[in-house]
N, C-alpha and C positions, 0 to 999 in steps of 0.2 A: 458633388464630390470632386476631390483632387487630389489626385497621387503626385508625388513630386518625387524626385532624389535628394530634396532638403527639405525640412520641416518648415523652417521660415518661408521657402517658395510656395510650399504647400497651404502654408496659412496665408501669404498673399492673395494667393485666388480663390479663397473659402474665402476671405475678407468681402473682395467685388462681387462675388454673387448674391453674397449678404444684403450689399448696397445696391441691389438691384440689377446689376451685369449679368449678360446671360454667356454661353459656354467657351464664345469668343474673347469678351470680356477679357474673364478670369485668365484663359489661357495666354494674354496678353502680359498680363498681368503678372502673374505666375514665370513666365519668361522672363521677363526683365529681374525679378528677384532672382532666378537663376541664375541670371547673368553677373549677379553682385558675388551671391551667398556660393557657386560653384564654379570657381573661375579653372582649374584645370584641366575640368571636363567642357567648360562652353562659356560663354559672354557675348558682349557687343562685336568683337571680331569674329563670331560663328557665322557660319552657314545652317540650312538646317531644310527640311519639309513639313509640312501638315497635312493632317486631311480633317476636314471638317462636315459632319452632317446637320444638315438641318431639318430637323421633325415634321416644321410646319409645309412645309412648300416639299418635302422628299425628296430632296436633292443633296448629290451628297460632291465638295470639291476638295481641288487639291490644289497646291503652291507649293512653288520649288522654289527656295531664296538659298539654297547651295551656294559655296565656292566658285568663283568663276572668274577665269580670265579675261583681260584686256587687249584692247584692238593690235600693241604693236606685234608684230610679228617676231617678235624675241621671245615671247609666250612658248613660242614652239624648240627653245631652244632646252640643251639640259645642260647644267653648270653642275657639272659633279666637284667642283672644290668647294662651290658651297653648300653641297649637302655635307660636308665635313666639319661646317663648322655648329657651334654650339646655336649662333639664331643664326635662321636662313630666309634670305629674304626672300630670295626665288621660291622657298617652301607656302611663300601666303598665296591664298587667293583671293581677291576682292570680295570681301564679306559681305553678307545678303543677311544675316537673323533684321537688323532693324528693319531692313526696306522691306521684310516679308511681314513681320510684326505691326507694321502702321500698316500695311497694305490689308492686311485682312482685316484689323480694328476699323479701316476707314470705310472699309465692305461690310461688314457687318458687326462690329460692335454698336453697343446701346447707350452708354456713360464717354463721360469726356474722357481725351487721352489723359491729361493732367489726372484725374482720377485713379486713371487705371494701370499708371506708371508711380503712384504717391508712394506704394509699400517698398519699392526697389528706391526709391531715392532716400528714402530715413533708413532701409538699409546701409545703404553706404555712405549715407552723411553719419548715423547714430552707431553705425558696426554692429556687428552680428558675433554669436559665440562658433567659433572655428570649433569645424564638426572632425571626428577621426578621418574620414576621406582626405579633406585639404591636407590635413599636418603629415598623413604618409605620402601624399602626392608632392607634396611640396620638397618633402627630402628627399623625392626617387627625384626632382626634375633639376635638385640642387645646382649640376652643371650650368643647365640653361637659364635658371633665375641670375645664377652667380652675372654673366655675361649680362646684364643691366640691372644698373646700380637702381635705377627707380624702382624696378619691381624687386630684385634682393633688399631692400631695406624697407617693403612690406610683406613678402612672404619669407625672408630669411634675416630676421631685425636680428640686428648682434651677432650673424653668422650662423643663427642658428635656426631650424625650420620655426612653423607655427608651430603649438602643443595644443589639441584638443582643450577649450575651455576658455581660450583667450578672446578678446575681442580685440577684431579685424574694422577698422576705419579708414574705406576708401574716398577721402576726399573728392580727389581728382575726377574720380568713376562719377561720385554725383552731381557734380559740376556739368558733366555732361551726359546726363542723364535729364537731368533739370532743362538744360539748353534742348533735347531729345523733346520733352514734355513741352516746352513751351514754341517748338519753332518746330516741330515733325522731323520730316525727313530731311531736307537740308539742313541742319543744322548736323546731321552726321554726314551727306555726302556731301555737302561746299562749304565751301566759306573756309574756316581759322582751322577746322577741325578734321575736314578732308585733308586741306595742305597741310598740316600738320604730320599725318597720320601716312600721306604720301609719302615726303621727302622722310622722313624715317625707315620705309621698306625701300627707296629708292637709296637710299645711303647704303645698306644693306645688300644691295645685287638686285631688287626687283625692277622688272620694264614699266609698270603702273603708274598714271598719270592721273588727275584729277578728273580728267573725262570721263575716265573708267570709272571712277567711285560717283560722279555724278552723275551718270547713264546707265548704272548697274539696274539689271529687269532683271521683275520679279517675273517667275513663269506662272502661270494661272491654267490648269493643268485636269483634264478630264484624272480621277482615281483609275486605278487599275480595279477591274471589278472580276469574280466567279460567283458560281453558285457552290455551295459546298455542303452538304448532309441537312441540307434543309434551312442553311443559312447564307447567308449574302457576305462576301470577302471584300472589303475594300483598302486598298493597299496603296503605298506608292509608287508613283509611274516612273519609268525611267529618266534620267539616268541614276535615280535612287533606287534600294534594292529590294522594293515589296514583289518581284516577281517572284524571287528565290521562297521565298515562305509560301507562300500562294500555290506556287507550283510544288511544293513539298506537301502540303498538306492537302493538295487532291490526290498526289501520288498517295498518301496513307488511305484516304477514304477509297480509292479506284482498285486499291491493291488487300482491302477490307483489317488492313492493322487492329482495329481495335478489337474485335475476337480475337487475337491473339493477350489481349489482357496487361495489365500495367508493365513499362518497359523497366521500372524500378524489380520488381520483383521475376517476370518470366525473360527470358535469356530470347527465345524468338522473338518477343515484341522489342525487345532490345535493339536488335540484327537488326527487323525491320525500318526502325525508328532510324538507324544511321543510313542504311539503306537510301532510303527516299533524301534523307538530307545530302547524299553525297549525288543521290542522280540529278538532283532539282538544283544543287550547286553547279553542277559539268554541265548543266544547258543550261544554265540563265549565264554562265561565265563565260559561252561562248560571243554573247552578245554585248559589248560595253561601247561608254561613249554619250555623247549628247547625242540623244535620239534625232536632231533637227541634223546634224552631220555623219551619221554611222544607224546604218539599219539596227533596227533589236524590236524584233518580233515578239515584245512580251507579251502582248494579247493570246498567240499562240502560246507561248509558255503557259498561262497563267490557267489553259481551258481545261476543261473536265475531260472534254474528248482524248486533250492531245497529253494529259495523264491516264488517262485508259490506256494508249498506246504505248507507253513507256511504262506501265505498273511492273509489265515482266522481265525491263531488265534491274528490277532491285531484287529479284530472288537469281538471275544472272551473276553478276556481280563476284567476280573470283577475288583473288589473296591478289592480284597487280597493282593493285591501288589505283589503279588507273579507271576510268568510266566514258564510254563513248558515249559523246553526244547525240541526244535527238534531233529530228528535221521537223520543227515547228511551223511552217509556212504555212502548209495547208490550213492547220485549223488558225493563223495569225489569219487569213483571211475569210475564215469564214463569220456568219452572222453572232454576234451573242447568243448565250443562253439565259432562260428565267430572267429573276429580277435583273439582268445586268442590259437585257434589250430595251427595258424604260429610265434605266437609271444612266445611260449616255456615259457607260464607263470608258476607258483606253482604246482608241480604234486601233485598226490593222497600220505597219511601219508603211511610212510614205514613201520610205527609200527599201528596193530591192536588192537581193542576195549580194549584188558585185560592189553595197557599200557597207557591207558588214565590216566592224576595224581587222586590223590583223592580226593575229596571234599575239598572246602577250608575251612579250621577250622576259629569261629570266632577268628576276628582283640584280640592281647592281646600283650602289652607293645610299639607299634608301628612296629607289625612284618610284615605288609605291605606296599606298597607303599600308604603315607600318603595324608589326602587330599587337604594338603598345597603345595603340591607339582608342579612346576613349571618348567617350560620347554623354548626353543625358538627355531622357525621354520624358516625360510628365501626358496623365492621362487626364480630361475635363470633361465630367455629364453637368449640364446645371437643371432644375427645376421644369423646363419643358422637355428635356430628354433630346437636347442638341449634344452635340460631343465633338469635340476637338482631341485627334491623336496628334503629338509634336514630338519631333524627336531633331537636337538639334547640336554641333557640335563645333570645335576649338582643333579637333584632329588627334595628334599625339596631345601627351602633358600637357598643358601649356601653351599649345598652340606651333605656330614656327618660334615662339619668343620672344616675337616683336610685341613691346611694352608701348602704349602710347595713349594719350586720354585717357588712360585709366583701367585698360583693358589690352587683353593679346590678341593680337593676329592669330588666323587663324594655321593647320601646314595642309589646306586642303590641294595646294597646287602641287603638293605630293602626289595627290590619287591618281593621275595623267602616268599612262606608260606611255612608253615610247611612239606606240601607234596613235594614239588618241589626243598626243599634245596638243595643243594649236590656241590662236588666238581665239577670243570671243566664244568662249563653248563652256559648260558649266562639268562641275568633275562630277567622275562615278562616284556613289558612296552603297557603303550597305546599309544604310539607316532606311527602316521599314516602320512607318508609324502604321499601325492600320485599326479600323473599326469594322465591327460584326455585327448584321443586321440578321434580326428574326421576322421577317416580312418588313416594316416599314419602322421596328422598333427597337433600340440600340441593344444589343447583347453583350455586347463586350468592344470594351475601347483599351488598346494593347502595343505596346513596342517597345524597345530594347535598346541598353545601350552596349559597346562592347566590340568596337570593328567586327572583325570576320566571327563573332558570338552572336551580333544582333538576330541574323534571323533567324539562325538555331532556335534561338532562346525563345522567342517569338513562336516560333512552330510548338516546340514542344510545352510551351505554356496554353497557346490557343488547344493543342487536340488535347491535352490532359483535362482541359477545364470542360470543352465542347463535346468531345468524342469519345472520354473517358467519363464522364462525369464526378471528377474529380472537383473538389471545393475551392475555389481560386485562392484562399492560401495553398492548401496543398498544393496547385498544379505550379505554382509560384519558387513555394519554398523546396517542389520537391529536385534530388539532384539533376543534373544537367550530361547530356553525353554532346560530343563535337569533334564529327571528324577530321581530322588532320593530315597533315603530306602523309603520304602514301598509302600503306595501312596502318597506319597508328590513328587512336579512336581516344583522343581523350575523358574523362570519365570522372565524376565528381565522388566523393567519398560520398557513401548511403546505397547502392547499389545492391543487389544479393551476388553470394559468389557464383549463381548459375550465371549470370549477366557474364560476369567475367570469364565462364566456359565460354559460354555460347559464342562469345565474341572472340576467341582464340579458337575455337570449331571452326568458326568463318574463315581464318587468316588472318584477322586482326592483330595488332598489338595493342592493347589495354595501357594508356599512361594514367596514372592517378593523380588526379589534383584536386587541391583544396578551394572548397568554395571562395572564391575572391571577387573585386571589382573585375576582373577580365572576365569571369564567365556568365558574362552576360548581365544586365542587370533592368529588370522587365519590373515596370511601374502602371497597372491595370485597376480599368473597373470593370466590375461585372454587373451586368442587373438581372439578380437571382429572387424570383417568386414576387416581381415589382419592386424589389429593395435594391439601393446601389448597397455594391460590399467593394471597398477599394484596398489593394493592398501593395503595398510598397515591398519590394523583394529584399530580402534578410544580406544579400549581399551588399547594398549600399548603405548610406545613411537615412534614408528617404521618410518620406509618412504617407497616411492616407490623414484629409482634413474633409469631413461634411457637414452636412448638419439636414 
């Protein structure tokens, strides 16, 4: 099974498993069609993570091929006149999707790369039918297409965006795609294609040199792991954001939520549900950063213990909109629990309390990761019940805008505040791919896309499916809550009006909005009664493709 955010990605990796590929394969697979078929949300200029299980050997890993800056020390600098303009080139970061793509196909994939790169390159040699996503993304990013004529005269041909039904033929993209397939990974970091793709963000304002893009590492990264109501959490490690889910969903189980009954229809499981997302948000936020230069005790975040000790402040919790942080230390250094003491998940931070970063200065010219910001996740079980969660991304629209070989840069060197800039260090993101184990055997493969939505979305899909025993469409399609600055609770249409008491009983204030691509968009498998059921969420374009 394969859930994608586009059907054609979707079919690419139901294709390799067809032909023998197993859950690396496909998800290889799968990515590069994403890369063709959803260029808004992600491409060859992304960053991105994985986590991957493997059945036979029960082992379960992770890779960071994230965003990340270069050695000069201008890295650390902020150019607020070019976050003004339409492309910013100080907005890229040295893009990681390819070098983390061949990196894990060259660890464990089964078929050749040329094989399992073929459906992305007749993509965009043969074109593809442009889905509703592109054609409204393409008009909201109008500005920043307009600002290069190569990319405005294939997503805004004649001044005017794509329309749902056309077909889209990226030459260029398969050209180097093809070079991708036939010559690995140098052929994207050196040679014609690096300089290329250099002096164009360096024309731009960016410090990035070819060194950078051909010395760009992939991290090779124990999972973030808990134990959780009888099943196994494995998440992304920092400085990606599987902690916040993790620690949100033992605060539900330590804090006994699910007596309280579906947050759709009763108004306290409602409370509760924002509750835990807003405490597990104020302590995993206190910690950001590349974990190799900035403490972040997400081990302690992520444990059952040190959610037991923080359950009572989400019924604390007044009308300030404010939430004090927890002191995760203790249990960051204490031993694992259950499956996660043999499964060699996230140890304790190697760096103590005095190199935690500093407080994050307010947002000023867009020197965050913004809140337009857009992502795409795809889930992979194949036939021995290995599973690949990937979530991986382009930043805002589009990227920073920089067009080149056939693809956008990414605006991950956005995600750096002010404390956190620096040379050689890979950016924060909230992208949370994660997998759920029921003793040694996949339950659910799960992630989100959506900036500051991803691990809402994520939470409240894993406990509706797991904790509610909700049916993974339901727990998919059902509405979505997310809390926001201060006490404002955003809140999808489908909710009962006690939901909207209860959350003004609290202090809240109730905003209503409509299902869209921002809120969240969670692409899962489940394996219910030994069947995979996969489903692609009603808010994108997506499918599920098995067989």
């Amino acid at each position: 099974m394969v859930v994608a955010s586009h059907a054609d990605a979707a079919a690419a990796g139901a294709t390799i498993l067809r032909e023998g590929g197993n859950a690396v394969d496909a998800a290889v697979a799968t990515a590069f069609a994403l890369a063709v078929v959803d260029p808004s949300q992600t491409g060859l200029g992304a960053g991105g993570g994985m986590v991957v299980w493997h059945r036979a050997t029960r082992r379960a890993d992770a890779l960071d091929f994230y965003a990340r800056t270069g050695a000069d020390a201008d890295w650390a600098r902020v150019d607020t006149a070019s976050m003004r303009r339409p492309i910013n080139g100080r907005a890229a970061g040295i893009p990681g999707a390819v070098a983390g793509l061949l990196e894990a196909h060259g660890k464990w994939g089964r078929l050749p790369r040329a094989q399992v790169m073929a459906p992305a390159i007749a993509l965009a040699r043969d074109g593809f039918i442009v889905s509703p996503l592109l054609a409204r993304t393409a008009e909201s990013a109008r500005a920043k297409l307009t600002a290069d004529s190569a990319a405005a005269s294939l997503f805004l041909p004649g001044g005017q965006a794509l329309r749902p039904g056309e077909r889209l033929v990226q030459s260029q993209l398969a050209q180097t795609l093809e070079a991708i397939a036939r010559d690995g990974r140098a052929a994207f970091y050196d040679g014609v294609l690096a300089e290329r793709a250099v002096a164009k963000m360096r024309s731009l304002g960016s410090p990035v040199t070819v060194e950078d893009f051909r010395g760009y590492p992939v991290a090779m990264k124990r999972p973030l792991c808990t134990p959780w109501m009888g099943y196994t959490l494995l998440a992304a490690a920092p400085p990606l954001g599987g902690a916040t889910t993790l620690e949100a969903l033992n605060l539900l189980a330590a804090s006994h939520a699910a007596q309280l009954g579906s947050p759709t229809t009763q108004g306290a499981a409602a409370v509760q549900l924002v509750g835990a997302m807003r405490v597990a948000g104020s302590d995993v936020g206190q910690y950001r950063g590349d974990p190799t230069v900035y403490a972040v005790p997400a081990r302690g975040l992520t444990s059952p213990a040190f959610a037991t000790k923080r359950a009572s402040a989400i019924g604390a919790l007044d009308s300030s909109g404010t939430v004090t942080a927890g002191d995760p230390w203790a249990d960051d250094a204490a031993a694992p629990e259950g499956a996660c003491a043999t499964l060699d998940g996230w140890g304790a931070s190697a760096l103590g309390r005095d190199r935690v970063a500093a407080p994050r200065q307010p947002r000023s010219g867009g020197d965050d990761e913004a809140a337009a910001s857009n992502t795409t996740h795809f889930s992979v079980v194949d036939g021995d019940r290995n599973a690949v969660s990937m979530t991986f991304t382009v930043g805002v629209l589009f990227g920073s805008g920089i067009y080149v070989n056939g693809y956008f840069l990414n605006s991950g060197g956005s995600n750096f505040d002010n404390s956190t800039r620096g040379p050689n260090r890979y950016a924060s993101s909230t992208i949370s791919p994660a997998i759920i184990l029921r003793g040694h055997d996949v339950r659910m493969v799960v992630g989100a896309a959506g900036s500051q939505y991803i691990p809402t979305s994520t939470t409240q899909v894993a406990y509706r499916h797991l904790a509610l025993g909700e049916d993974p469409w339901t727990a998919i399609a059902s509405p979505r809550l997310q809390p926001a600055q201060g006490r404002t609770v955003e809140v999808e249409a489908g909710f009962a009006p006690s939901v909207y008491e209860a959350l003004r009983a609290k202090g809240y204030y109730p905003l209503s909005r409509v299902g869209d691509i921002m809120f969240g968009g969670v692409h899962a498998v489940a394996v219910v009664k030994g069947k995979l059921v996969g489903v692609a969420d009603p808010r994108r374009d997506g499918a599920a493709v098995g067989y």
